[in-house]
N, CA, C and O atoms as CSV, one atom per row, in Angstrom:
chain,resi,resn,atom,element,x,y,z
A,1,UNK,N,N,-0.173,11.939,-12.664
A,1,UNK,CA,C,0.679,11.636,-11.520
A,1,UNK,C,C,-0.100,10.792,-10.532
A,1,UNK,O,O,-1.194,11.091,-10.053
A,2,UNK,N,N,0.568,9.755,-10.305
A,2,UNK,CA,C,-0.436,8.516,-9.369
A,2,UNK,C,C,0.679,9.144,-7.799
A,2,UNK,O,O,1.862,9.485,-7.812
A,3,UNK,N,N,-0.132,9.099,-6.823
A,3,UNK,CA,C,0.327,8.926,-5.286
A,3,UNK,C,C,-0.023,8.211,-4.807
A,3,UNK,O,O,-1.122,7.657,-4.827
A,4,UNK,N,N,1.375,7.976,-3.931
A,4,UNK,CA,C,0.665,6.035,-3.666
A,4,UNK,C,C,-0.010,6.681,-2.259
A,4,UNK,O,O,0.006,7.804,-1.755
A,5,UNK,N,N,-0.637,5.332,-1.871
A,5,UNK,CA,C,-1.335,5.453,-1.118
A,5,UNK,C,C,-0.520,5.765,0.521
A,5,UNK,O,O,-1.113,6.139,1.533
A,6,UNK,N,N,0.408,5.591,0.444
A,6,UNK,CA,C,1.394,5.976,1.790
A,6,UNK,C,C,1.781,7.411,1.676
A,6,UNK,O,O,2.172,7.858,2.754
A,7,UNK,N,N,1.792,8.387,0.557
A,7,UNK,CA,C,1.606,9.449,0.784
A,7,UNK,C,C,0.399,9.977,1.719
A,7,UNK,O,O,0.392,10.874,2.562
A,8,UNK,N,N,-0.481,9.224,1.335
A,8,UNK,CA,C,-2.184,10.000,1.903
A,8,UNK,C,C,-1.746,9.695,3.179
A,8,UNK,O,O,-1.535,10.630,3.952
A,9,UNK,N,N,-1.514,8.174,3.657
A,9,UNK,CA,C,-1.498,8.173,5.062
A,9,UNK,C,C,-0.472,8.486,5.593
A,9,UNK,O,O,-0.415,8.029,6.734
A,10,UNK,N,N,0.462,9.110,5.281
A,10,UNK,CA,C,1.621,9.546,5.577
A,10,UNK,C,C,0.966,11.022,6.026
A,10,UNK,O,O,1.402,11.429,7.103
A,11,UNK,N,N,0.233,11.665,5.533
A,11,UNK,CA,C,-0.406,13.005,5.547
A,11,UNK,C,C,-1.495,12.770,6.830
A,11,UNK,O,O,-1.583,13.717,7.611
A,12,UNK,N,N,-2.137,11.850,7.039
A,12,UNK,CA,C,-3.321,11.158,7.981
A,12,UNK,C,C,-2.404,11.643,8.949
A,12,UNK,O,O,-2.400,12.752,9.483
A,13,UNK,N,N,-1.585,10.639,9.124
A,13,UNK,CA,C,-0.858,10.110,10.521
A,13,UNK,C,C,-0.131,11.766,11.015
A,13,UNK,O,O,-0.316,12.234,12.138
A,14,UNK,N,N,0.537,12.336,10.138
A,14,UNK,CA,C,0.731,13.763,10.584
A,14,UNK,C,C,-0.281,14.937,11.086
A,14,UNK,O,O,0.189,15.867,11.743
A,15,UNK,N,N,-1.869,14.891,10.735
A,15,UNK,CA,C,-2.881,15.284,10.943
A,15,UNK,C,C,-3.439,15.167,12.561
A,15,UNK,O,O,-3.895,16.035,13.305
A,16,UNK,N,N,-3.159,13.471,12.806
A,16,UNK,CA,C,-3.107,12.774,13.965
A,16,UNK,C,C,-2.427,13.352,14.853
A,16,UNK,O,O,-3.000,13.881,15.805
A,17,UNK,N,N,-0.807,13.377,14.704
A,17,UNK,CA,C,-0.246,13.937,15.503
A,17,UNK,C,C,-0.054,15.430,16.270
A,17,UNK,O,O,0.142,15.828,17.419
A,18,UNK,N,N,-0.237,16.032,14.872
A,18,UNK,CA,C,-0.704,17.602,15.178
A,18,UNK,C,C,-1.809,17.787,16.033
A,18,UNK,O,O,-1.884,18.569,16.980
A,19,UNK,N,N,-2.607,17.049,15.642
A,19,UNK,CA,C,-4.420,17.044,16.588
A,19,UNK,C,C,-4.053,16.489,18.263
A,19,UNK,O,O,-4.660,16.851,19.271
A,20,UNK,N,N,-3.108,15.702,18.215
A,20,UNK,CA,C,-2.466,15.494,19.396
A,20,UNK,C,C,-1.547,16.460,20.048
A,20,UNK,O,O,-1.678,16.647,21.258
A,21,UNK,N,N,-1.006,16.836,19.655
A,21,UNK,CA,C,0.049,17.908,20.168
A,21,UNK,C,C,-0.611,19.367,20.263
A,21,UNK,O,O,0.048,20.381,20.492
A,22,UNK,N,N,-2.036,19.343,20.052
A,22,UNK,CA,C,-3.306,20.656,20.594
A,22,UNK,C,C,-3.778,20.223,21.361
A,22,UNK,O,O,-4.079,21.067,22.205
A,23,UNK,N,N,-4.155,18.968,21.688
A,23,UNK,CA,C,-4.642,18.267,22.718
A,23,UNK,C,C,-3.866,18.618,24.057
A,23,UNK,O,O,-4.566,18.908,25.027
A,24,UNK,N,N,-2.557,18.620,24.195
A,24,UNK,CA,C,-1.744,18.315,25.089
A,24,UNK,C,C,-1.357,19.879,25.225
A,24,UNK,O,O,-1.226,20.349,26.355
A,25,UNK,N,N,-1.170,20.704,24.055
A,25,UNK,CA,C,-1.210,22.353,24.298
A,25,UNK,C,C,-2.787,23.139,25.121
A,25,UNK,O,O,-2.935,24.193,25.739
A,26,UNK,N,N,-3.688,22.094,24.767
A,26,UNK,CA,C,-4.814,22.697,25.448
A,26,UNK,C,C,-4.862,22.639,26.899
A,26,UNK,O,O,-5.542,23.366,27.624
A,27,UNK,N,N,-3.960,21.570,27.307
A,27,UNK,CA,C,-4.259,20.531,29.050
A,27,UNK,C,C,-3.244,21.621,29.749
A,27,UNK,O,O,-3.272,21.851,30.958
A,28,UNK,N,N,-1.995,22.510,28.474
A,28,UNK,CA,C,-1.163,22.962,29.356
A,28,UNK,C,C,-1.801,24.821,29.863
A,28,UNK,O,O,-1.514,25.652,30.725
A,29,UNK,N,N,-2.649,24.717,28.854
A,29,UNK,CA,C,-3.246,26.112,28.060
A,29,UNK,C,C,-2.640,27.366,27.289
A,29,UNK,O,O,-2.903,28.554,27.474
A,30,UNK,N,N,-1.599,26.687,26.213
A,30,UNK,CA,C,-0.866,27.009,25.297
A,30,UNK,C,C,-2.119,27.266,24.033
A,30,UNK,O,O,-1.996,26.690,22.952
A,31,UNK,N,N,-2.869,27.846,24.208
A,31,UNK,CA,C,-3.703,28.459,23.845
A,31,UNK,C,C,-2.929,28.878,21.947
A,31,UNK,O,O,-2.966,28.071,21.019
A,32,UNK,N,N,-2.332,30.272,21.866
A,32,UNK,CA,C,-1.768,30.017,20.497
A,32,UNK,C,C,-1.290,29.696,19.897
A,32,UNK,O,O,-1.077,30.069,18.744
A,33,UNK,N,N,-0.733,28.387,20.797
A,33,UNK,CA,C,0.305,27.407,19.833
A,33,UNK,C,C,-0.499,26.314,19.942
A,33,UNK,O,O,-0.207,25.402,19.167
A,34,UNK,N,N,-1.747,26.063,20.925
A,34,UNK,CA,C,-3.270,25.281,20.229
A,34,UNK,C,C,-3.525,25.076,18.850
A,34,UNK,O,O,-3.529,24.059,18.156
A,35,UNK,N,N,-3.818,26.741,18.516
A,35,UNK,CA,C,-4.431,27.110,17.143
A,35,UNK,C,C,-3.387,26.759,16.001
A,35,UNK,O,O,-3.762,26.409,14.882
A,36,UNK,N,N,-2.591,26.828,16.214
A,36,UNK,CA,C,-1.102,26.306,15.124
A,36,UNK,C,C,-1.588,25.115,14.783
A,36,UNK,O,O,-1.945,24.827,13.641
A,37,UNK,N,N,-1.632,24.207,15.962
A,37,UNK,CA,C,-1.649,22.519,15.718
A,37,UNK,C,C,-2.599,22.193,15.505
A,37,UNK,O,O,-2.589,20.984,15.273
A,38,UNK,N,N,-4.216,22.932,15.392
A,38,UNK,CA,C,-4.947,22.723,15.182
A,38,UNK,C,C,-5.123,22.846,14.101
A,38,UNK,O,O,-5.589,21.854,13.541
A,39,UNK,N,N,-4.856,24.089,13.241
A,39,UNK,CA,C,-4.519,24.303,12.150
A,39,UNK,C,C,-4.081,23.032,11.126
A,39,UNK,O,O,-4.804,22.385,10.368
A,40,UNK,N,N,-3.007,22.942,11.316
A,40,UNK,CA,C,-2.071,22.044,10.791
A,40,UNK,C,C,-2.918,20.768,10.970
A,40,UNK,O,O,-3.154,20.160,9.926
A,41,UNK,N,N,-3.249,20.430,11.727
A,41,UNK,CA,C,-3.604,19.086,11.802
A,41,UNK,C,C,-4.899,19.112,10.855
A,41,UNK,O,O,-5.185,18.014,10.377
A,42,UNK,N,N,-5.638,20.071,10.544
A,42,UNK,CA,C,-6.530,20.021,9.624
A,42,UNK,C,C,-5.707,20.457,7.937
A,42,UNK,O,O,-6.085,19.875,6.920
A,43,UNK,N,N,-4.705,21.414,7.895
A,43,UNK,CA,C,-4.413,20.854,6.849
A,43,UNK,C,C,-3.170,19.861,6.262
A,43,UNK,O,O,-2.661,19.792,5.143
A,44,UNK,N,N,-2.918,19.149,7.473
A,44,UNK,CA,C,-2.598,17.502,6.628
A,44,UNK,C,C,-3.408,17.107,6.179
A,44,UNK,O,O,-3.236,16.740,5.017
A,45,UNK,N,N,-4.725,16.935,6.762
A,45,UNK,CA,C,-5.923,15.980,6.584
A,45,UNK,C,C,-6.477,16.266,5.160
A,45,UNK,O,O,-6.612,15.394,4.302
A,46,UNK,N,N,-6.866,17.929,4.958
A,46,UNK,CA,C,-6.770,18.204,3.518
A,46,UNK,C,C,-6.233,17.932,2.707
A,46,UNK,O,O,-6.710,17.332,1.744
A,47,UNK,N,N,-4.492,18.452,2.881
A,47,UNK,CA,C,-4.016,17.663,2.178
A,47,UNK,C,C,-3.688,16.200,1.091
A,47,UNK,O,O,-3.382,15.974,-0.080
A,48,UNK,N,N,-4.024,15.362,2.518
A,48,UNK,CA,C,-4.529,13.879,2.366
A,48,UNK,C,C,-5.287,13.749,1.327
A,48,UNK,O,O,-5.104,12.880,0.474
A,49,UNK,N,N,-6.239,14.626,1.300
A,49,UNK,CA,C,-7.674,14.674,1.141
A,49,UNK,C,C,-7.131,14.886,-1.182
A,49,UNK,O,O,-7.373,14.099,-2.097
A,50,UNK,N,N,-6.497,16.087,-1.208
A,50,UNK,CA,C,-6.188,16.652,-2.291
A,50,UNK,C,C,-5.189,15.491,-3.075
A,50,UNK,O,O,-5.450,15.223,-4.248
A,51,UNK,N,N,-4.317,14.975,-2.556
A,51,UNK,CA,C,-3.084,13.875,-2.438
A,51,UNK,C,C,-4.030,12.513,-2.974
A,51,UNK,O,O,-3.588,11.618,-3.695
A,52,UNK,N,N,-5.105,12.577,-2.562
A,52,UNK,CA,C,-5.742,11.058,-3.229
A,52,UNK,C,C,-6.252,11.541,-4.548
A,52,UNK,O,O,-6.238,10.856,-5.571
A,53,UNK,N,N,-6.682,12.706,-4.465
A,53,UNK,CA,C,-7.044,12.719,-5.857
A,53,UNK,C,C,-6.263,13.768,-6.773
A,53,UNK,O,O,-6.857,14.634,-7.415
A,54,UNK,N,N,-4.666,13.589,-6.776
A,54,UNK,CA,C,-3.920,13.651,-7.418
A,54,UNK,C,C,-3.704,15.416,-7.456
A,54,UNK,O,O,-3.165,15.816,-8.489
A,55,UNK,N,N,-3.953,16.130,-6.771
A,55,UNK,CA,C,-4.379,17.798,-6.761
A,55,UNK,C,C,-3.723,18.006,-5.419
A,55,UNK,O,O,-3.832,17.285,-4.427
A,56,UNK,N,N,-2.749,19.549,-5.612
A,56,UNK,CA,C,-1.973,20.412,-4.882
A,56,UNK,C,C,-1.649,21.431,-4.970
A,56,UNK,O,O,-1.863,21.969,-6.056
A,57,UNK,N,N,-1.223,21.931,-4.294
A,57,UNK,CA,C,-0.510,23.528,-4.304
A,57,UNK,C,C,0.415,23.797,-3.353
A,57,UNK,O,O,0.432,23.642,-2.132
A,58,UNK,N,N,1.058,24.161,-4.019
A,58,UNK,CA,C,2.638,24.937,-3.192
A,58,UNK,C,C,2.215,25.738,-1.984
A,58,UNK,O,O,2.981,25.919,-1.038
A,59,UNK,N,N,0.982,26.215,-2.029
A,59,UNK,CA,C,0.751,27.531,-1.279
A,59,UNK,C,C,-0.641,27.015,-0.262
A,59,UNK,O,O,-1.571,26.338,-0.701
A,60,UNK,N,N,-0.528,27.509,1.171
A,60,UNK,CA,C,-1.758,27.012,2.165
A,60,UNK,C,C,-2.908,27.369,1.249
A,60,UNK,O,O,-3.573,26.440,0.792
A,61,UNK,N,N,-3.274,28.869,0.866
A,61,UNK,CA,C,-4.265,29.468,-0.051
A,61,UNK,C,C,-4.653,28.463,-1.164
A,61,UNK,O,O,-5.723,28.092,-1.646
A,62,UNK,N,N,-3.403,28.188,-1.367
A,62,UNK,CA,C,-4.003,27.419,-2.918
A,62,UNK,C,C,-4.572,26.027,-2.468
A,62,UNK,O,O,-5.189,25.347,-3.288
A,63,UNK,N,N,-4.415,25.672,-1.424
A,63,UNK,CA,C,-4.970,24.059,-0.514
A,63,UNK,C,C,-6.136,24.437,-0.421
A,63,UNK,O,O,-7.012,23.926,-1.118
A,64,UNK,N,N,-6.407,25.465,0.509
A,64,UNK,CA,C,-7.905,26.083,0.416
A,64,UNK,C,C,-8.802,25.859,-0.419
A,64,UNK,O,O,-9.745,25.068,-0.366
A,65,UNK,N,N,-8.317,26.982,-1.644
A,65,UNK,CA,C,-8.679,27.101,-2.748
A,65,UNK,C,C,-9.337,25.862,-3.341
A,65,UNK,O,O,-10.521,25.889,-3.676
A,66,UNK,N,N,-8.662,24.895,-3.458
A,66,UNK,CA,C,-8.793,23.692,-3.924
A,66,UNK,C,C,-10.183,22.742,-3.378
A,66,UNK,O,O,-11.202,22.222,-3.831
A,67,UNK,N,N,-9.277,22.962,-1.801
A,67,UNK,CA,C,-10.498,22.024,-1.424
A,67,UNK,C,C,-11.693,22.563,-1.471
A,67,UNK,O,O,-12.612,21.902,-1.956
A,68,UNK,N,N,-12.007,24.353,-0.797
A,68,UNK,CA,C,-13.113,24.746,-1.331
A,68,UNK,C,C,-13.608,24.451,-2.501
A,68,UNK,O,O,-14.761,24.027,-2.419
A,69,UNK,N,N,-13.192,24.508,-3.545
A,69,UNK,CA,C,-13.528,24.041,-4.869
A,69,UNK,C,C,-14.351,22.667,-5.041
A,69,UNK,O,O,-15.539,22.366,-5.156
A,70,UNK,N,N,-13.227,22.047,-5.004
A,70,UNK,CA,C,-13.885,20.845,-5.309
A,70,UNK,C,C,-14.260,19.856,-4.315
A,70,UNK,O,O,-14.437,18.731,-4.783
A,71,UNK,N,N,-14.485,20.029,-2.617
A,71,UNK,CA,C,-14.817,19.523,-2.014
A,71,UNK,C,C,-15.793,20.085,-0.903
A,71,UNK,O,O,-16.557,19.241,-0.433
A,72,UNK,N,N,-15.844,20.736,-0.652
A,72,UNK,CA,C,-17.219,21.613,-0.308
A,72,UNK,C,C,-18.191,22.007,-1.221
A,72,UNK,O,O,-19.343,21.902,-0.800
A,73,UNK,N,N,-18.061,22.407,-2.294
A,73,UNK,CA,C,-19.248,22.984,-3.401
A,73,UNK,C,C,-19.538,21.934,-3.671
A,73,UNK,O,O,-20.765,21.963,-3.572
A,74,UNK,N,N,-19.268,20.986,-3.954
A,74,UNK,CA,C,-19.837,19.601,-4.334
A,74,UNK,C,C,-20.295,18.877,-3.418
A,74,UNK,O,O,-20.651,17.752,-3.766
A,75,UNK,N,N,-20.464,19.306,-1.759
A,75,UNK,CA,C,-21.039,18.291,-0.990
A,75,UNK,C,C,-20.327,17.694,0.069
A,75,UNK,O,O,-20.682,17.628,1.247
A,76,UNK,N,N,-18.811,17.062,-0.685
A,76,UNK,CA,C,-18.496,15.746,-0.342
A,76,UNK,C,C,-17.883,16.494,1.300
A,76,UNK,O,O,-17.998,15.651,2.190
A,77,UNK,N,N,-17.432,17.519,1.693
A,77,UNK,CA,C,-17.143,18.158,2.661
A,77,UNK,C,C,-18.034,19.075,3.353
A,77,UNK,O,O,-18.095,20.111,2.691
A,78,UNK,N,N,-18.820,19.147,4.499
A,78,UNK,CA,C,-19.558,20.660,4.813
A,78,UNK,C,C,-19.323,21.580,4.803
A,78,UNK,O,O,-18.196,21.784,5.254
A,79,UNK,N,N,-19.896,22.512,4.452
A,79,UNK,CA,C,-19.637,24.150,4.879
A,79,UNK,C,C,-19.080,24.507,6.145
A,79,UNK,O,O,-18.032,25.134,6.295
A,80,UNK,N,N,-19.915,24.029,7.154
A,80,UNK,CA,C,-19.869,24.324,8.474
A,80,UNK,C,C,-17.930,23.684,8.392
A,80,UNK,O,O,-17.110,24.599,8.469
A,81,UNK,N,N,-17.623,22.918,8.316
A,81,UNK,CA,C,-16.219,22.239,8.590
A,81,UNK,C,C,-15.184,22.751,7.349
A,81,UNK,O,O,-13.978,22.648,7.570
A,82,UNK,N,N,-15.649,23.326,5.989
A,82,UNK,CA,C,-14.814,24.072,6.309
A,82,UNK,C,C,-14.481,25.262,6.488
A,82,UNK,O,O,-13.320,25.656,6.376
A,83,UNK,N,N,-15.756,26.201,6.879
A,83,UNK,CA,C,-15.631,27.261,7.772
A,83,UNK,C,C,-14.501,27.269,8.895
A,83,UNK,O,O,-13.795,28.190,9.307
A,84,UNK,N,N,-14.579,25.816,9.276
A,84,UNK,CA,C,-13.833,25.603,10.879
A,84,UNK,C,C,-12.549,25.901,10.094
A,84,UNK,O,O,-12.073,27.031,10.209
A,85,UNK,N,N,-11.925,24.979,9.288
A,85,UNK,CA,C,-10.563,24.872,8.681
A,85,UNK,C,C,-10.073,26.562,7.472
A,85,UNK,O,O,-8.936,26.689,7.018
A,86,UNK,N,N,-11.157,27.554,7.215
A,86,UNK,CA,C,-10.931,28.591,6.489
A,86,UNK,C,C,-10.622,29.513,8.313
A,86,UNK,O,O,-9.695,30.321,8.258
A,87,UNK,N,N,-11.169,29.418,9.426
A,87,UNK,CA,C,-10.970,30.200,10.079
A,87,UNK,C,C,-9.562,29.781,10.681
A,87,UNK,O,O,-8.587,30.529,10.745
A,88,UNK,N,N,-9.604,28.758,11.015
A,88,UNK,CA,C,-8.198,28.280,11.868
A,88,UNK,C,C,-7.202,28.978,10.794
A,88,UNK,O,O,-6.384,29.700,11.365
A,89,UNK,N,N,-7.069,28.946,9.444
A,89,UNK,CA,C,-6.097,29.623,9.026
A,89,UNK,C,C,-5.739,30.733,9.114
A,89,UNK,O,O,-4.567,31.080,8.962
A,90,UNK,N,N,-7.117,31.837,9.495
A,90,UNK,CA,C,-6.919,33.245,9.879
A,90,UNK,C,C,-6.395,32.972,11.371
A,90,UNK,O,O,-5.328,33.556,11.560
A,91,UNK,N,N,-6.726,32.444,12.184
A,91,UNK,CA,C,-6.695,32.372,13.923
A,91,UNK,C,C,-5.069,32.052,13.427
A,91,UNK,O,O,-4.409,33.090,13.411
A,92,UNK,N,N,-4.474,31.105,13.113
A,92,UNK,CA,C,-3.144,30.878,13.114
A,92,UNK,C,C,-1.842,31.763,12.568
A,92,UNK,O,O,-0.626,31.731,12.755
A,93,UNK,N,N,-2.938,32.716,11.651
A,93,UNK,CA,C,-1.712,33.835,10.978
A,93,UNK,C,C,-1.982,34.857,11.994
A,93,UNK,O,O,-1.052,35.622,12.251
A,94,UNK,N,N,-2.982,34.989,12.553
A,94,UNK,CA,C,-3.074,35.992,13.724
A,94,UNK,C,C,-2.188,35.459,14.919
A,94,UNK,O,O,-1.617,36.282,15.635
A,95,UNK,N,N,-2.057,34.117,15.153
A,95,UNK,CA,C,-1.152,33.755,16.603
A,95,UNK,C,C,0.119,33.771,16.244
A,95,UNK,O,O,0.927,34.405,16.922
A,96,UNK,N,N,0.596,32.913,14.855
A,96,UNK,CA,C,1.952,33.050,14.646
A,96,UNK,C,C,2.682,34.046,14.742
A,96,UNK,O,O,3.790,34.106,15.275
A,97,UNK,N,N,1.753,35.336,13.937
A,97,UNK,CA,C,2.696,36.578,13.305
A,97,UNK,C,C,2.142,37.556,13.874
A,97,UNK,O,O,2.877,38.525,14.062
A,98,UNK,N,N,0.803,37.654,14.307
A,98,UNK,CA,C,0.476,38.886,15.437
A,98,UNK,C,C,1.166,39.473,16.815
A,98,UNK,O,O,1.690,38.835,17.727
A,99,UNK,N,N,1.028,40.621,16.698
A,99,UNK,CA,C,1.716,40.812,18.051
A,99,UNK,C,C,0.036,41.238,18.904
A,99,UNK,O,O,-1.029,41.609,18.411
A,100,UNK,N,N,0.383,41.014,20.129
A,100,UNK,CA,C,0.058,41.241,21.446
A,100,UNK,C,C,-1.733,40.486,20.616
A,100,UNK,O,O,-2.708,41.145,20.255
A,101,UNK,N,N,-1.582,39.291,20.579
A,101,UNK,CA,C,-2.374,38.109,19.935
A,101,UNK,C,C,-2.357,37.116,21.120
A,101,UNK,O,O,-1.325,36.572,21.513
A,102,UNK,N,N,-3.790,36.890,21.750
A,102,UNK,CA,C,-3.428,36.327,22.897
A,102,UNK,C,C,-5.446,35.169,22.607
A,102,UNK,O,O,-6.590,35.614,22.511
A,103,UNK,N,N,-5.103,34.220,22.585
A,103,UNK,CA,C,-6.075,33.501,22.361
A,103,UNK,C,C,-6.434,32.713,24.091
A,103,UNK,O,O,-5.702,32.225,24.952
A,104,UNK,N,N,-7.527,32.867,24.007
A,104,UNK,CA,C,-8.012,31.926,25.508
A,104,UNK,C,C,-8.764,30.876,25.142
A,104,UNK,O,O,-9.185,30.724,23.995
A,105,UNK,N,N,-9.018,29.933,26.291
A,105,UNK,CA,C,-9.841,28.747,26.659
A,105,UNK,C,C,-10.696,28.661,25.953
A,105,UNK,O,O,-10.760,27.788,25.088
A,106,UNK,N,N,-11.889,29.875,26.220
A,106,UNK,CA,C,-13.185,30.258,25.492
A,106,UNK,C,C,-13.668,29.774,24.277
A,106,UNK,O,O,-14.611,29.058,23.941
A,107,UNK,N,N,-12.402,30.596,23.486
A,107,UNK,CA,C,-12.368,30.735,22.271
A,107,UNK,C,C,-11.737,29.575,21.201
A,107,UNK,O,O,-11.921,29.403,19.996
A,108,UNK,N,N,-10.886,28.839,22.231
A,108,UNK,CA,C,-9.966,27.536,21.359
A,108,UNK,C,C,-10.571,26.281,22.093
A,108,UNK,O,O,-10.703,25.245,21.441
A,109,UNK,N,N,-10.842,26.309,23.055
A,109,UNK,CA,C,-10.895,25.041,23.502
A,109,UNK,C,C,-12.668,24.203,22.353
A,109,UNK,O,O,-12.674,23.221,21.611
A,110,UNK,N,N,-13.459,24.844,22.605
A,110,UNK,CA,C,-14.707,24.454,21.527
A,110,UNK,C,C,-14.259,23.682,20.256
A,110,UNK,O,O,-14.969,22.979,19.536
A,111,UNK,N,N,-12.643,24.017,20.099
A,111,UNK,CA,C,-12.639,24.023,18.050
A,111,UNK,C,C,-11.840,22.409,18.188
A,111,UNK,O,O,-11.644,21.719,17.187
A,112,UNK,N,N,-11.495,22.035,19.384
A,112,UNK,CA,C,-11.307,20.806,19.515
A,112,UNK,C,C,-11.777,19.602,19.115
A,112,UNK,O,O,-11.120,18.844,18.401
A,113,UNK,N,N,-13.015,19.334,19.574
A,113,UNK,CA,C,-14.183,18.432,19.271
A,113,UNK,C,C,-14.298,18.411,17.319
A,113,UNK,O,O,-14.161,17.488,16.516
A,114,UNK,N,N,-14.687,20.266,17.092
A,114,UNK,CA,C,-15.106,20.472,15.510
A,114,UNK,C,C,-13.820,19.678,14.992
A,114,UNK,O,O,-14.035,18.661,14.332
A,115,UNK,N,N,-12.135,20.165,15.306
A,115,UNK,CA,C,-11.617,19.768,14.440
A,115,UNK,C,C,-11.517,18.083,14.474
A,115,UNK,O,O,-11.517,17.514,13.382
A,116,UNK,N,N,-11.455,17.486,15.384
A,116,UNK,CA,C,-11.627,15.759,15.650
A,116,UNK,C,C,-12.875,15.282,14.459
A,116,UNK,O,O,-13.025,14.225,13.846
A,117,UNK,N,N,-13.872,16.912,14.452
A,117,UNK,CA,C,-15.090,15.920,13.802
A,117,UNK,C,C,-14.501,15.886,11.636
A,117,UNK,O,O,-14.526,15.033,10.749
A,118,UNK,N,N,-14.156,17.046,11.720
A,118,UNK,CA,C,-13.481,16.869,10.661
A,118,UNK,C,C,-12.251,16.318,9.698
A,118,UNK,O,O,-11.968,16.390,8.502
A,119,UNK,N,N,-11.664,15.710,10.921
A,119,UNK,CA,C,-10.565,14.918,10.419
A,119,UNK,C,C,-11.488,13.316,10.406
A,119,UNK,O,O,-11.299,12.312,9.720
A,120,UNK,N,N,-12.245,13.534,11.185
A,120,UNK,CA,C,-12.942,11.983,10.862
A,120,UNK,C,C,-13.903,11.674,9.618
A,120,UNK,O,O,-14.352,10.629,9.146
A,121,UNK,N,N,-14.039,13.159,9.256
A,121,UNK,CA,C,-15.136,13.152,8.079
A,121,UNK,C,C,-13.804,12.972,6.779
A,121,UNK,O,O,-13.983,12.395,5.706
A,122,UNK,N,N,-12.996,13.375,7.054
A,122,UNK,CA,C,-12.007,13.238,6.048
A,122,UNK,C,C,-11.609,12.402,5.904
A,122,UNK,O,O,-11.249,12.147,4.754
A,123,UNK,N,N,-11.424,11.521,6.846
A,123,UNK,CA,C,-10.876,9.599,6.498
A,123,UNK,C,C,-11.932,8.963,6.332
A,123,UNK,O,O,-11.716,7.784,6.054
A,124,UNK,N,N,-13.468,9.368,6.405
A,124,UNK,CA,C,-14.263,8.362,5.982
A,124,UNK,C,C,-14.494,8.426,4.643
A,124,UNK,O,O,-14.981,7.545,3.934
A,125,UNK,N,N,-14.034,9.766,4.256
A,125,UNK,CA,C,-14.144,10.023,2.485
A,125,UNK,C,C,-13.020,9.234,1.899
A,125,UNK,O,O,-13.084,8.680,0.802
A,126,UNK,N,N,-11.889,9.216,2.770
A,126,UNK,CA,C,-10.724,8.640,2.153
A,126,UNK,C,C,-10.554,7.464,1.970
A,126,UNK,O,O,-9.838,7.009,1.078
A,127,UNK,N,N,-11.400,6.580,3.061
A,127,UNK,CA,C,-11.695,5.366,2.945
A,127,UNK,C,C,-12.819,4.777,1.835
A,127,UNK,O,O,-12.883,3.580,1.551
A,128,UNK,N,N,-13.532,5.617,1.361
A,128,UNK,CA,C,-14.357,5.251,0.389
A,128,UNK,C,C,-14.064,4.653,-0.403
A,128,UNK,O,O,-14.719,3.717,-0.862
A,129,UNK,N,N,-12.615,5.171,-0.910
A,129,UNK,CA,C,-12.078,4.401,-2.557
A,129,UNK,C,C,-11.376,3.612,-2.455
A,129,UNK,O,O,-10.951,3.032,-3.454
C-alpha cells in the first residue's frame, strides 16, 4: 500500500494545529484540555511518521506500539520524546475520562516546548526521504 505523500502532510498540518490549539488552551489555562491537544498533536505527527512508511493501527495503543517498535529501539526517535508522547497518552485518558482530574500550570505548561521539540524531530525524519 503506497500513501501519497499528502496523507503524511495532511497528518503534519493536523499535528500543527492541535499544537496550536494547546498553545492558546495554555494562555487561557485550560490546563486538561491542554493535555488533549497536546496529545493529539503528537499523535498526528506519529502518525505521519507510521503513514510514510506504510504502517498503522486502528487503535492509539497499537500507534504506540508501533512507533515504539520501530522508531525508538532503532534510534531514529529518542527515548526521552517518546517517554513525552507514552505519558501524554496516560495524562489525556486521565483528563478526558477521570473524574475530579485537575491538571495545573506546573505540570503542563513544561510539556510545551518538549512537545514542539518532538514534532520537529519528526518532520526532520520525514523530510529525509
Amino acid at each position: 500500500m503506497n500513501i501519497p505523500n499528502e496523507a503524511v502532510q495532511y497528518r503534519l498540518e493536523r499535528a500543527e494545529e492541535a499544537y496550536h490549539d494547546a498553545l492558546t488552551l495554555a494562555e487561557s489555562g485550560g490546563w486538561n484540555s491542554c493535555v488533549n491537544r497536546l496529545y493529539y498533536s503528537c499523535f498526528y505527527a506519529v502518525s505521519a511518521l507510521l503513514l510514510k512508511d506504510n504502517l498503522s493501527s486502528p487503535k492509539h495503543t497499537g500507534v504506540r506500539g508501533i512507533f515504539n517498535k520501530d522508531y525508538v529501539r532503532t534510534g531514529i526517535i529518542s527515548k526521552d520524546q517518546a517517554r513525552l508522547y507514552n505519558d501524554l497518552f496516560e495524562s489525556r485518558q486521565e483528563a478526558d475520562y477521570g473524574d475530579f482530574v485537575y491538571f495545573e500550570e506546573s505540570e503542563i505548561s513544561p510539556l510545551l516546548p518538549q512537545v514542539r521539540d518532538l514534532l520537529d524531530s519528526i518532520t526532520k525524519v520525514l523530510a529525509q526521504d
